[in-house]
C-alpha positions as CSV (number, residue, x, y, z in Angstrom):
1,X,70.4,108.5,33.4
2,X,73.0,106.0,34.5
3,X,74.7,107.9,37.3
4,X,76.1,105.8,40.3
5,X,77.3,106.3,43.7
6,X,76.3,107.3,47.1
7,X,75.3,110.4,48.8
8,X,78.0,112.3,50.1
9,X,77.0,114.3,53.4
10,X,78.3,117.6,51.9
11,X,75.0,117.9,50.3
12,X,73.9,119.0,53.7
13,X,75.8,122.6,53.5
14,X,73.6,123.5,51.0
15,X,71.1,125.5,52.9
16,X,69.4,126.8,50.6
17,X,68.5,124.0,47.6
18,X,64.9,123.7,47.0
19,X,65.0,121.0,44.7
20,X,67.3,117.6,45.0
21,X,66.0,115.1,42.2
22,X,68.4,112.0,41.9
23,X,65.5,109.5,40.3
24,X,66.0,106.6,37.6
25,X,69.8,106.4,38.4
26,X,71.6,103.5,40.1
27,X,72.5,105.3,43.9
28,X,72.5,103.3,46.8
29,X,73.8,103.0,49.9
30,X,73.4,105.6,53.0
31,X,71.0,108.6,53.0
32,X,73.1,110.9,55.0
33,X,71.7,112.7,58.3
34,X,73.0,115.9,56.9
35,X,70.4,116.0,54.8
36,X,67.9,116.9,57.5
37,X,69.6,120.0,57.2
38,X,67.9,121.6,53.8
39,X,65.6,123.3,55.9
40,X,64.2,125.2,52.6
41,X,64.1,121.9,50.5
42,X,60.8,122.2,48.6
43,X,61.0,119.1,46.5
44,X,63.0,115.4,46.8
45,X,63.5,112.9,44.3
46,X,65.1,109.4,45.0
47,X,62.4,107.3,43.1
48,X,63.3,104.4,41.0
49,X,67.7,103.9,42.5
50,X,68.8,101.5,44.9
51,X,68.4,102.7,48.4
52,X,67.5,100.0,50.9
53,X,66.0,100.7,54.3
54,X,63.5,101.0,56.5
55,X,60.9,103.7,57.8
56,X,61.1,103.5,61.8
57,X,60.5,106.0,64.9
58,X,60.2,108.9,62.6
59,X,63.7,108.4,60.8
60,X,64.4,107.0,57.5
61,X,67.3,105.5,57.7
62,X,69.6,103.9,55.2
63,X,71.2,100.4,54.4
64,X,73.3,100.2,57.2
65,X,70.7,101.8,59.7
66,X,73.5,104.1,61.7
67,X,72.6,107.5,59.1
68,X,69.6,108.6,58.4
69,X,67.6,111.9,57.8
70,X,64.5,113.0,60.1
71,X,61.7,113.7,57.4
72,X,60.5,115.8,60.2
73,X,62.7,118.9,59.9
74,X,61.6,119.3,56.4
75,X,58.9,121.3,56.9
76,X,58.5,123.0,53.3
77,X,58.9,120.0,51.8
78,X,56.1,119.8,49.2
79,X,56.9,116.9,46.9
80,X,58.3,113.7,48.3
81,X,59.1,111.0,45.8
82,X,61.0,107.5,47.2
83,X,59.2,104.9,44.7
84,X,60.8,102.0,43.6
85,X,63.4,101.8,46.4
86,X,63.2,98.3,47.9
87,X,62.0,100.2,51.3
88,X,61.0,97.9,54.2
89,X,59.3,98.7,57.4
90,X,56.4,101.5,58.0
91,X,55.6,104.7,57.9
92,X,56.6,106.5,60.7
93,X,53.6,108.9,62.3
94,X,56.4,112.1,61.9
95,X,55.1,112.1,58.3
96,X,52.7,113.9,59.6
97,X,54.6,117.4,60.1
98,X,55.2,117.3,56.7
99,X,52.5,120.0,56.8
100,X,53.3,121.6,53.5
101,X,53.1,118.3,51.5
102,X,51.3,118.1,48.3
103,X,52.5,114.6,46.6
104,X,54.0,112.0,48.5
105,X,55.4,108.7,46.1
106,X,56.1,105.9,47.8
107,X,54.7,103.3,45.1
108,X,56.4,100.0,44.4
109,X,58.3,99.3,47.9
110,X,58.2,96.6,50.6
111,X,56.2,99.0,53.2
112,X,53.8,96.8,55.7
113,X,51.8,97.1,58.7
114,X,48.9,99.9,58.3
115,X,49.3,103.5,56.8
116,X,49.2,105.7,60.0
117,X,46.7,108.2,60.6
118,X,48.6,111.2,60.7
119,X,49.2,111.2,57.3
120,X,45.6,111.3,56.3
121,X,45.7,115.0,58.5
122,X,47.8,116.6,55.9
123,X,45.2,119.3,54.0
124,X,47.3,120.4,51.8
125,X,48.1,116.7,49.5
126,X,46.8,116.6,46.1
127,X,48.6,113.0,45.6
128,X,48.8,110.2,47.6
129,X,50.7,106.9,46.0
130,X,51.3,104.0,48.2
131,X,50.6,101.5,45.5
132,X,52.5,97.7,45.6
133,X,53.3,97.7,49.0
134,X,52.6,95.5,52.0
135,X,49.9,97.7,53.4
136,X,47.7,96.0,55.5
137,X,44.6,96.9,57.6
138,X,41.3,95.3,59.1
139,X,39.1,98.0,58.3
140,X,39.8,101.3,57.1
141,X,38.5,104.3,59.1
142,X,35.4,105.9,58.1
143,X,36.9,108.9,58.8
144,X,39.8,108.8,57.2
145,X,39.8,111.4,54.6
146,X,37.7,113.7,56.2
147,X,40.8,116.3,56.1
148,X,41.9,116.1,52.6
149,X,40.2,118.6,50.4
150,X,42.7,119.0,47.9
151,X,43.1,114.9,47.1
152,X,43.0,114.4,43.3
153,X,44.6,111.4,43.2
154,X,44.6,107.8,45.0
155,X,47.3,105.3,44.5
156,X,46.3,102.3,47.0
157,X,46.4,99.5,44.7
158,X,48.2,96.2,44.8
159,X,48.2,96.1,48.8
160,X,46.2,93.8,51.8
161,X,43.9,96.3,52.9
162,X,40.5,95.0,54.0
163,X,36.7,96.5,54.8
164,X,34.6,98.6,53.1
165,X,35.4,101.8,51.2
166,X,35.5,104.6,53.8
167,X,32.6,107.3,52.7
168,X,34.5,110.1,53.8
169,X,36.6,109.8,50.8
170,X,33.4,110.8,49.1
171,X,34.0,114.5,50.6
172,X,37.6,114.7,48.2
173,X,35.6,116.3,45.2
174,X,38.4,117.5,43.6
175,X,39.6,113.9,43.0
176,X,39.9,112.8,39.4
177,X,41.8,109.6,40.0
178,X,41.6,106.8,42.3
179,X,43.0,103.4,42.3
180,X,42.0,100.5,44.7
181,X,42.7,97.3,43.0
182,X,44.1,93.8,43.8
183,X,43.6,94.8,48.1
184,X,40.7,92.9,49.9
185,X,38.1,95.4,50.2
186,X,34.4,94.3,50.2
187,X,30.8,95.6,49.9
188,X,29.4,97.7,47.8
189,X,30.7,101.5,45.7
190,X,28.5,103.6,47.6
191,X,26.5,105.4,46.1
192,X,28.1,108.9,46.5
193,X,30.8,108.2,44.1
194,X,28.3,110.0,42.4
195,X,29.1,113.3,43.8
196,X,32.9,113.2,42.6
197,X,32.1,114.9,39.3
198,X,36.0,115.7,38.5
199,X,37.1,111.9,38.5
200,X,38.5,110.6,34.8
């Protein structure tokens, strides 16, 4: 699609859209603050347009920083696709009341600094895609998908994390994909890559 333009804030009023998917069109500009207000909004779509910005203190605000929409408030949110959007800055740790999450797309961005914890704490993701960023991290916690039952697939690819695979990602058995190239990670597969019998 080639639609254009920005979004206009009267897309707040609509209390009760479940789905809002914009991707592989040419918006840009400001993501309006209304927007925190589709309470019910079950699925979001802006991969692959034009929005610039940056992830900070829980907000995601737009190009010219002064609107933005607190992921926060979107509790039922259960698909939440921003790939390919020229996004700077980090993840902010509010991703983590996103508590009805299952996919969260955020390949192909400018993200940095490490992928917080809280995100990691959401049982109910089946996807996970922070591929081509600017992740970085010393070590990656041992723990760190000890809460994620549902995972079938990992996107971490093309990113600066370091250390050794964590095991607990060993305990995802329903994972059928993962993807860890091109980071700096270093020892050995353990050996309980064994026990994911679904991967592809």
């Amino acid at each position: 699609m080639g639609l254009t333009g920005t979004i206009q804030p009267h897309l707040g009023n609509l209390s009760f859209l479940a789905r809002l998917d914009i991707c592989y069109n040419n918006f840009h500009g400001s993501l309006s603050i209304e927007l925190a207000n589709l309470r019910r909004l079950k699925y979001l779509d802006f991969g692959n347009n034009s929005f610039r910005g940056k992830y900070r203190h829980g907000l995601v605000p737009s190009l010219n920083f002064k609107t933005c929409f607190c992921l926060g408030n979107l509790s039922k949110l259960e698909k939440l696709n921003l790939f390919g959007n020229d996004l700077k800055g980090h993840i902010p740790t509010a991703v983590g009341n996103l508590s009805s999450l299952k996919l969260l797309n955020l390949n192909l961005n400018y993200l940095s600094d490490s992928i917080p914890s809280s995100l990691f704490n959401i049982s109910s993701l089946q996807v996970i895609q922070l591929g081509y960023n600017n992740f970085s991290a010393p070590h990656l916690s041992s723990d760190l998908f000890n809460h994620l039952p549902n995972l079938q697939r990992l996107e971490l690819s093309g990113n600066q994390l370091s250390g050794k695979i964590p095991r607990s990602l060993f305990k995802c058995k329903e994972l059928e994909d993962i993807h860890l190239y091109n980071n700096q990670l270093e020892g050995i597969v353990p050996s309980e890559v064994g026990s994911l019998t679904s991967l592809k």
